[in-house]
MDAnalysis code that builds the backbone (N, CA, C; Angstrom):
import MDAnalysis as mda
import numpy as np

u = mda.Universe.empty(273, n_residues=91, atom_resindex=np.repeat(np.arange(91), 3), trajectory=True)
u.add_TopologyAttr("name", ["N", "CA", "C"] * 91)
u.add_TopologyAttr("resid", np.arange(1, 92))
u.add_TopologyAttr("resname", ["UNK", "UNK", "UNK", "UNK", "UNK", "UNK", "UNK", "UNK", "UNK", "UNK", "UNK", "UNK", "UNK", "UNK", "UNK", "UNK", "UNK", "UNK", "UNK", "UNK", "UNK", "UNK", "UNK", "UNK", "UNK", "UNK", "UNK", "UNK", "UNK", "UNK", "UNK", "UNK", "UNK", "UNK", "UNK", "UNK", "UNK", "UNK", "UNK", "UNK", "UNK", "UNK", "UNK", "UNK", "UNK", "UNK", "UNK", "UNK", "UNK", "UNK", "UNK", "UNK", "UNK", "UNK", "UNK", "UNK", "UNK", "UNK", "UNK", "UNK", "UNK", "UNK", "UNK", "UNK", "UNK", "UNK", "UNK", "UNK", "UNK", "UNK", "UNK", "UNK", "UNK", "UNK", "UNK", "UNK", "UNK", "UNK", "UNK", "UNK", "UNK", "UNK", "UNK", "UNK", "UNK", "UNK", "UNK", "UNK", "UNK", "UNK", "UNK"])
u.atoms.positions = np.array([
    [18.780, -34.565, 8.761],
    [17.868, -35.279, 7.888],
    [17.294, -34.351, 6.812],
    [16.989, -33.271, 7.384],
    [16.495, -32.287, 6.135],
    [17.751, -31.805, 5.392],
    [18.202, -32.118, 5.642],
    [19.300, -31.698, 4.215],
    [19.978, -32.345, 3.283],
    [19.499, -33.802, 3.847],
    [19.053, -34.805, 2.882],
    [18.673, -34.676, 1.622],
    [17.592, -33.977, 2.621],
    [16.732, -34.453, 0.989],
    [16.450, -33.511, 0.178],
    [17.557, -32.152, 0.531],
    [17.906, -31.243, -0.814],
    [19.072, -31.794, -1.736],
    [19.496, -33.050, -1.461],
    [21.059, -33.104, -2.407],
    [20.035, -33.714, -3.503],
    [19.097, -34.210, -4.055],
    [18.821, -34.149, -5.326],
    [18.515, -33.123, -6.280],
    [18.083, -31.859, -5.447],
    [17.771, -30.482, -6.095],
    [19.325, -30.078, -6.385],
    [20.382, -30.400, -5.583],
    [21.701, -29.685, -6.062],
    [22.283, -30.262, -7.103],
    [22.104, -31.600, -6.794],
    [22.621, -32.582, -7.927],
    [21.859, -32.404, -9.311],
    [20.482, -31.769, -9.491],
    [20.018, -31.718, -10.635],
    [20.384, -29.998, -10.904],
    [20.873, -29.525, -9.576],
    [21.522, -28.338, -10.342],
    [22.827, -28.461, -11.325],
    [23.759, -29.141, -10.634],
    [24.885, -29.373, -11.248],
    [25.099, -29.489, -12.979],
    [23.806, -30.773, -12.977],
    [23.672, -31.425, -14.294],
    [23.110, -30.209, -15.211],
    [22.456, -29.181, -15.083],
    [22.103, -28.223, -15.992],
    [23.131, -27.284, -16.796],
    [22.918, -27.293, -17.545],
    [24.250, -26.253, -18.634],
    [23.961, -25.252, -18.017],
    [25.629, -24.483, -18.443],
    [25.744, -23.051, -17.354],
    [25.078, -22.032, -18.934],
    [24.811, -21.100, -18.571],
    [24.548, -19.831, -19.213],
    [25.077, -19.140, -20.387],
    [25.369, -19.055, -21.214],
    [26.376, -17.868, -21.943],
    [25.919, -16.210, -22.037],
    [24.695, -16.264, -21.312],
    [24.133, -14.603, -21.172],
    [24.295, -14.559, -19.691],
    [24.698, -12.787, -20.131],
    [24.648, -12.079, -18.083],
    [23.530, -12.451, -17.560],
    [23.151, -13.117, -16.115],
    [21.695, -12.995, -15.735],
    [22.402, -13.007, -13.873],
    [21.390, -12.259, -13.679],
    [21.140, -12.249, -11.708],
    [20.057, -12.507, -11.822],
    [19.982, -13.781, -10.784],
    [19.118, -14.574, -10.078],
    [18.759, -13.781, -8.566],
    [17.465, -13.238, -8.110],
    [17.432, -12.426, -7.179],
    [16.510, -13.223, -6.157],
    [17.048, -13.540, -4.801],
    [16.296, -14.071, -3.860],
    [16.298, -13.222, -2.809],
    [14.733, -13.077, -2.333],
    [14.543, -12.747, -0.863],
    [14.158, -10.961, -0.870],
    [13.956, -10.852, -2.461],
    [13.640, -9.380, -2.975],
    [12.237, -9.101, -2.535],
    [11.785, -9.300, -2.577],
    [10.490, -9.185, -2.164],
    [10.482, -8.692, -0.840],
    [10.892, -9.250, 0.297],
    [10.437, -9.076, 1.800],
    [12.293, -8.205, 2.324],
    [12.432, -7.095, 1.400],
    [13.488, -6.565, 1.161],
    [13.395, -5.634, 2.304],
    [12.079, -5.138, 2.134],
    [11.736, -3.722, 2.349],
    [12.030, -2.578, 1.987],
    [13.002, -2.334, 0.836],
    [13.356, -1.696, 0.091],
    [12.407, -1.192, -1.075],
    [12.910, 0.084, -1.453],
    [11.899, 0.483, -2.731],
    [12.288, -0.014, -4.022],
    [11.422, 0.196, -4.778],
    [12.041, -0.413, -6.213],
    [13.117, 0.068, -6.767],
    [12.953, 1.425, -6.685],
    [13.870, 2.303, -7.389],
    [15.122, 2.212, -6.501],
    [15.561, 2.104, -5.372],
    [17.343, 1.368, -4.604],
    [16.934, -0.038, -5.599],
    [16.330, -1.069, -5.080],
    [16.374, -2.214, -5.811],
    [17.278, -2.047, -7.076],
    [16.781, -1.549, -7.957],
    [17.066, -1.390, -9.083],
    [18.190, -0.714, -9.251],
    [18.419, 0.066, -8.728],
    [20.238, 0.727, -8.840],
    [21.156, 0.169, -7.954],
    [21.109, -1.445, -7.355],
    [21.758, -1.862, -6.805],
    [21.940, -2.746, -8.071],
    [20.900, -3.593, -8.197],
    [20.988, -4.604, -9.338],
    [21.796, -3.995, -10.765],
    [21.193, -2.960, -10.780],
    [21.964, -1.859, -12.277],
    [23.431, -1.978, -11.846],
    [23.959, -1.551, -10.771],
    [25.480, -1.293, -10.321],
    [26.130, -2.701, -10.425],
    [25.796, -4.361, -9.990],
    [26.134, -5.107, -10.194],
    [26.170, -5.753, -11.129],
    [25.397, -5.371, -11.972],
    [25.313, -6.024, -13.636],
    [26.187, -5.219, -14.244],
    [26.618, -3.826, -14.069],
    [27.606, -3.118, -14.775],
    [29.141, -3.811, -14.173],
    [28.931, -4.107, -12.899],
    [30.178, -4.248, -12.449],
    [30.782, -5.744, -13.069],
    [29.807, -6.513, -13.193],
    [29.661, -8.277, -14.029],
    [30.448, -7.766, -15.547],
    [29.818, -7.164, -16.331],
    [29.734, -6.703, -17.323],
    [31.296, -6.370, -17.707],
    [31.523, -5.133, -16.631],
    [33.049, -4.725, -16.732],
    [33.968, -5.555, -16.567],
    [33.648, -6.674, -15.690],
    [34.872, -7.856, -15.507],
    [34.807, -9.267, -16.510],
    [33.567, -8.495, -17.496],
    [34.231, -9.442, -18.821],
    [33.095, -11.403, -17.949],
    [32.295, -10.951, -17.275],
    [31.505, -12.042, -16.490],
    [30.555, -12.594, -17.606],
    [30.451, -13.860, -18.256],
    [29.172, -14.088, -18.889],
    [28.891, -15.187, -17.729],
    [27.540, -15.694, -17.755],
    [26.874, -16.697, -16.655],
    [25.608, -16.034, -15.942],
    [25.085, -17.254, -14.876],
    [24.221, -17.046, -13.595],
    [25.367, -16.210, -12.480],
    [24.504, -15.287, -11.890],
    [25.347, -14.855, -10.638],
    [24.012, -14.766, -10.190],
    [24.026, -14.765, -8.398],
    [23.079, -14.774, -7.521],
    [23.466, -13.293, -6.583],
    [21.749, -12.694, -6.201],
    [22.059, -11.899, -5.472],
    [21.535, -12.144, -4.095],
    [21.185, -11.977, -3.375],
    [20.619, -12.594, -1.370],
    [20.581, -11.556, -1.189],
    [18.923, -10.980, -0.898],
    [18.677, -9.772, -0.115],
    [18.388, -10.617, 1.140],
    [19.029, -10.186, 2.319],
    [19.254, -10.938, 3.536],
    [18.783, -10.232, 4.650],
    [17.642, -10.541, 5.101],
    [17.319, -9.840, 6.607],
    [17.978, -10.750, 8.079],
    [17.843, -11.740, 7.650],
    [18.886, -12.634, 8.728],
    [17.371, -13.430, 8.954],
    [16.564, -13.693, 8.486],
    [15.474, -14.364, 8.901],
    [15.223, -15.571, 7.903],
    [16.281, -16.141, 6.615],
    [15.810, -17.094, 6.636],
    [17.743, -17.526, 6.215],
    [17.645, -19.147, 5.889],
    [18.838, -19.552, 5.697],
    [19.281, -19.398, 4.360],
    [20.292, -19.300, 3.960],
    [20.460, -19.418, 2.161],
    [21.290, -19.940, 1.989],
    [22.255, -21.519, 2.455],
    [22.719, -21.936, 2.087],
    [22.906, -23.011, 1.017],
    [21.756, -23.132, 0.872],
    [21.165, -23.765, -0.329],
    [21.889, -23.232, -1.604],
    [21.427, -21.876, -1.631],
    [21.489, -21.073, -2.957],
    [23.203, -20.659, -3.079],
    [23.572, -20.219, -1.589],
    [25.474, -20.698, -1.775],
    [26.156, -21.262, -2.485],
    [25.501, -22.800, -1.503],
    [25.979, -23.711, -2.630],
    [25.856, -23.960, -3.363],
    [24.851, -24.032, -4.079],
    [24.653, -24.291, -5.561],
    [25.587, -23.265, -6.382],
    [25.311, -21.918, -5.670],
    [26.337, -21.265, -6.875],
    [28.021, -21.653, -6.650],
    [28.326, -21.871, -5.597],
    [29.583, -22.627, -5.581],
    [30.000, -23.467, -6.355],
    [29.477, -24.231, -6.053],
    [29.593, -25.439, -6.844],
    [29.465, -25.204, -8.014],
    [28.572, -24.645, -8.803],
    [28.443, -24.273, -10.476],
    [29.701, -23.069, -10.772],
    [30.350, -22.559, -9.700],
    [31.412, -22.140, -10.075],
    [30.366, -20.173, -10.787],
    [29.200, -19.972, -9.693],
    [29.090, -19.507, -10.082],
    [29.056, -17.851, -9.123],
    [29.323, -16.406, -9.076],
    [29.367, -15.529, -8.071],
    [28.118, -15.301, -7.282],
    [27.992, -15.300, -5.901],
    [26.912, -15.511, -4.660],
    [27.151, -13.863, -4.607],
    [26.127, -12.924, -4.469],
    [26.399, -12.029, -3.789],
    [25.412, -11.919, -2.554],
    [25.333, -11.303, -0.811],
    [24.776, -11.207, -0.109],
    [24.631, -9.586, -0.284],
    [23.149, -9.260, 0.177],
    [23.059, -7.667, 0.587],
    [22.263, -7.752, 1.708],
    [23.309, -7.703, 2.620],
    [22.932, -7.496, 4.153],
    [21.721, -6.457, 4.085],
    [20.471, -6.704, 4.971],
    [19.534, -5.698, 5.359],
    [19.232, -5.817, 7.133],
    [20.111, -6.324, 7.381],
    [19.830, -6.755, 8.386],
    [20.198, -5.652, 9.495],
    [19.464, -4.800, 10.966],
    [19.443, -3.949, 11.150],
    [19.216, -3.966, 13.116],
])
């Protein structure tokens, strides 16, 4: 039943125009536990690596402790045809 009643949030994802600038979308950064400065030279390394493969769009990144679900944000980038990345923190 609860997942119900996210298919209108996906469906109004769908309908949104995709991007023509590089951007990472960052979830779950916060409760990372990581410092800023890794933060940031992870995100730096994947935007170069976007960059080098010629990537314009949304790409997603998942800092992941295993404590909440993110299939939400999966799919949506699936479906928009767009790259999911996970960064396991999980320990």
């Amino acid at each position: 039943m609860n997942s119900l009643l996210k298919i209108p949030s996906l469906l109004l994802g769908l309908i949104k125009p995709k991007s023509n600038k590089l951007e990472i979308e960052c979830y779950g950064q916060g409760d990372s536990g990581l410092d800023m400065q890794k933060i940031q030279q992870i995100i730096e390394w994947l935007f170069a690596s976007l960059m080098n493969a010629g990537y314009q769009g949304m790409s997603h990144l998942i800092w992941d402790l295993g404590e909440q679900d993110w299939k939400q944000v999966v799919l949506m980038g699936l479906l928009k045809d767009e790259p999911v990345f996970l960064y396991s923190l999980r320990r």
